[in-house]
N, C-alpha and C positions, 0 to 999 in steps of 0.2 A: 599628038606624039611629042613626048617632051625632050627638047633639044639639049645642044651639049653643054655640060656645068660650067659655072666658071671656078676657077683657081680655089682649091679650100675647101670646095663645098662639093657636094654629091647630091641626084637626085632622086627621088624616090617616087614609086610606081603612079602616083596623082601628079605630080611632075612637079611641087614643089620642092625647094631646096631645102636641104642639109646641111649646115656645117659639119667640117672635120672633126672637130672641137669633140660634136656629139658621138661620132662613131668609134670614136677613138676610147670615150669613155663605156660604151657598149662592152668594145674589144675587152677593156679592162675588167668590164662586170664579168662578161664567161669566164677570162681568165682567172677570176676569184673564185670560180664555183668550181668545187674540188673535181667535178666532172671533167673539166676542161683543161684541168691543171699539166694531168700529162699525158693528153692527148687530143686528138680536134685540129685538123689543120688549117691553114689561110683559106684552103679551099673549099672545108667547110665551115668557116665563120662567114664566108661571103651567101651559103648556102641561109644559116642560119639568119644573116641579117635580113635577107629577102622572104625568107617564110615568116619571122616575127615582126618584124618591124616595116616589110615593102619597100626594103632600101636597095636599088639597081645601084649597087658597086662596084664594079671589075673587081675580080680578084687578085689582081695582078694589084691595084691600088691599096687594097685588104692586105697585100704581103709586104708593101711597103709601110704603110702606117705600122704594121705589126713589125718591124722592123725596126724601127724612128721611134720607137716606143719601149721596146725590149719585151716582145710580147711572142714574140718567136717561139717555138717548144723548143728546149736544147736536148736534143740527143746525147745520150753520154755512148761514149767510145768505148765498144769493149774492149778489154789488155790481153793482149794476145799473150798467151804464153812463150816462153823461149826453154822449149824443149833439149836435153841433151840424147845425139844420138846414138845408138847402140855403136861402140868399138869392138874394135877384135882383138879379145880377152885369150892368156892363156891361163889355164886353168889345171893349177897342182893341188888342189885340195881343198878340202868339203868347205861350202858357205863361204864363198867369195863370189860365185855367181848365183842367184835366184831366178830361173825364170817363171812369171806367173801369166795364166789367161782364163777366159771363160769358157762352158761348154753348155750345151742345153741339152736336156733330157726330157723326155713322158713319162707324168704319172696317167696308164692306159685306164686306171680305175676312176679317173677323177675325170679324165679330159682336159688334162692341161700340162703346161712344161712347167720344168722344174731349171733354176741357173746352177750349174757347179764351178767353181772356182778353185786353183789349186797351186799352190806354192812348191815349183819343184826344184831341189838346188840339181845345178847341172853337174858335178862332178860325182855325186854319190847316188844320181837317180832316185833319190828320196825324197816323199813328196813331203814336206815342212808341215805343212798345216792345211786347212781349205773349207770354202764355205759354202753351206746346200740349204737352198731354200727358193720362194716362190718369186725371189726377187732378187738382186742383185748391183745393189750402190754403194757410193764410196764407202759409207760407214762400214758395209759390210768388208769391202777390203781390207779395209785399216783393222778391221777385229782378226780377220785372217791372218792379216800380218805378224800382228801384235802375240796371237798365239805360237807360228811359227817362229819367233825372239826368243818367245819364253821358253820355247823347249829346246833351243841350243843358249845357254845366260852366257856361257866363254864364250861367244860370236863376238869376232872386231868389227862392231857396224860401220866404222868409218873405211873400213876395207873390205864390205858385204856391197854388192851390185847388184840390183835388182833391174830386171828386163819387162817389159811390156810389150802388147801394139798399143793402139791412140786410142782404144777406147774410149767413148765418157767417160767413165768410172775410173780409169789410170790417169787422164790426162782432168780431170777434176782438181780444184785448187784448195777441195778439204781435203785431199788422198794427199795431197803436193806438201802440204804443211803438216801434217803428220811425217810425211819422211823425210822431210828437212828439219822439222821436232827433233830424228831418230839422229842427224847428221850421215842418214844415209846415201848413197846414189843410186838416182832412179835413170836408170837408161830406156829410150823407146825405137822401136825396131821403125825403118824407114819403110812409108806405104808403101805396101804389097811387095814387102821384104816380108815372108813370112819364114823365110831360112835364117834368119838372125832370130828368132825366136824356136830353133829346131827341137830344143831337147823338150821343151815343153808341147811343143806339138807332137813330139812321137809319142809322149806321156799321153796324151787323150786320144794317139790312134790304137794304144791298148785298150784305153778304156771303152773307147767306143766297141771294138771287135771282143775283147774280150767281157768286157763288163754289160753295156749297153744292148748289146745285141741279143744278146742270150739270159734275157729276166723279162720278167712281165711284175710292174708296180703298180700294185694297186690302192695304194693313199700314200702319201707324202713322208708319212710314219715308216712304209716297208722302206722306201730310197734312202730315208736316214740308216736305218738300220744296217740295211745291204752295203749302202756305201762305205758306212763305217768296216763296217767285216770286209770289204774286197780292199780298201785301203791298207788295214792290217796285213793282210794275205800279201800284199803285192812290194811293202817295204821289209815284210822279215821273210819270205818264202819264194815270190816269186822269181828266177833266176835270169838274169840278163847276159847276153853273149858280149854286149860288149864290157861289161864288168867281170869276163872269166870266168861266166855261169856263176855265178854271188848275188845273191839277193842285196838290196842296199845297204840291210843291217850290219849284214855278213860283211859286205863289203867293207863297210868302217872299221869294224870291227880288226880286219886285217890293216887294215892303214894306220890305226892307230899304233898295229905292233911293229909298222915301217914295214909292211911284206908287200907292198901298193907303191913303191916310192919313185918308180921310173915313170909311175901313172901321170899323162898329162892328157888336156884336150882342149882345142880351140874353139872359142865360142865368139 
């Protein structure tokens, strides 16, 4: 049974010694094999040295030399975002508040969901823009978005607030630098605050009862289609009680003549 080392040296399973000297340079070889580079820890290089080589090392000595050596794996720190959060906004007129979320739907013909996304400013109930398909990441927001700009150009985006929850996809830091790009404000509603994001949720509790419930899709192609046609329907036709029975177009439409101008609401 081979007894305890002395200082320096380590012994290995026939019970000769080791220098440090050599293990040390081992440590360095894995370290050089791109396998090992960023990942493999103390506790498997002691693994390793005992199946290759037959060397009894504590591992606890493995993490020191790995240590004394600079052979450590360094962990990088993720950066935590510094979110800003949703304020209580009042709200006299179109395109100063946006709020946007996801939704999921069945294509019944395919077997599978489909993501909807949808850009609704809270003062006109009009949905801006919005993106349908089998998938749903930041790029896809930021095209949302981007068409939503285009189709109001006289929007003052440095005085346009856009709302989320923490999503991935909103709280993503390609979504972040696009609407810092825009010099806009991106506001995010505080977890399981889903009433600071209200206007857009009563927006998909239409869609769900009225849209959702009552169609059967049978390929990806009908939901485009459909969607498109109930979206139009719902920003020129359908009527809102709280807009004074006005559909959103209608409703602008008055605002812009000033016949809307007592019109406010907190968000």
């Amino acid at each position: 049974m081979p007894g305890r080392p002395k200082p320096g040296y380590s012994i290995n399973k026939n019970g000769t010694l080791t220098p440090d000297s050599w293990i040390i340079d081992q440590l360095k070889n894995y370290r050089a094999n791109l396998n090992f580079q960023n990942g493999i820890g103390c506790r498997a290089l002691h693994e390793y040295l005992e199946l290759e080589y037959q060397m009894t090392v504590n591992h606890k000595k493995i993490y020191r030399l790995c240590k004394e050596n600079d052979l450590l794996l360094q962990r990088k720190k993720k950066i935590k975002r510094v979110k800003k959060l949703a304020s209580n906004l009042k709200i006299t007129g179109p395109n100063q508040l946006w709020q946007f979320d996801i939704k999921y739907g069945y294509i019944h013909g395919e077997n599978r969901p489909f993501y909807f996304v949808a850009f609704v400013d809270v003062f006109t109930k009009k949905v801006m823009s919005y993106h349908l398909g089998l998938r749903c990441q930041a790029t896809d927001l930021r095209l949302a978005l981007k068409v939503a700009l285009a189709s109001v150009p006289e929007v003052d985006q440095k005085n346009l607030v856009i709302r989320s929850d923490n999503g991935p996809q909103m709280s993503s830091w390609h979504f972040k630098a696009y609407v810092d790009s825009l010099e806009l404000q991106h506001e995010f509603i505080p977890i399981r605050c889903p009433d600071k994001n209200a206007f857009v949720e009563s927006f998909f509790s239409i869609y769900e009862t009225e849209f959702l419930q009552v169609r059967y899709f049978g390929t990806l192609g009908e939901v485009h289609r459909q969607v498109g046609e109930w979206i139009e329907w719902y920003n020129c036709r359908r009527l809102h009680g709280s807009l004074k029975y006005k559909s959103p177009e209608m409703f602008i439409e008055l605002f812009k003549q000033g016949l809307n101008y007592e019109y406010q609401i907190s968000a």
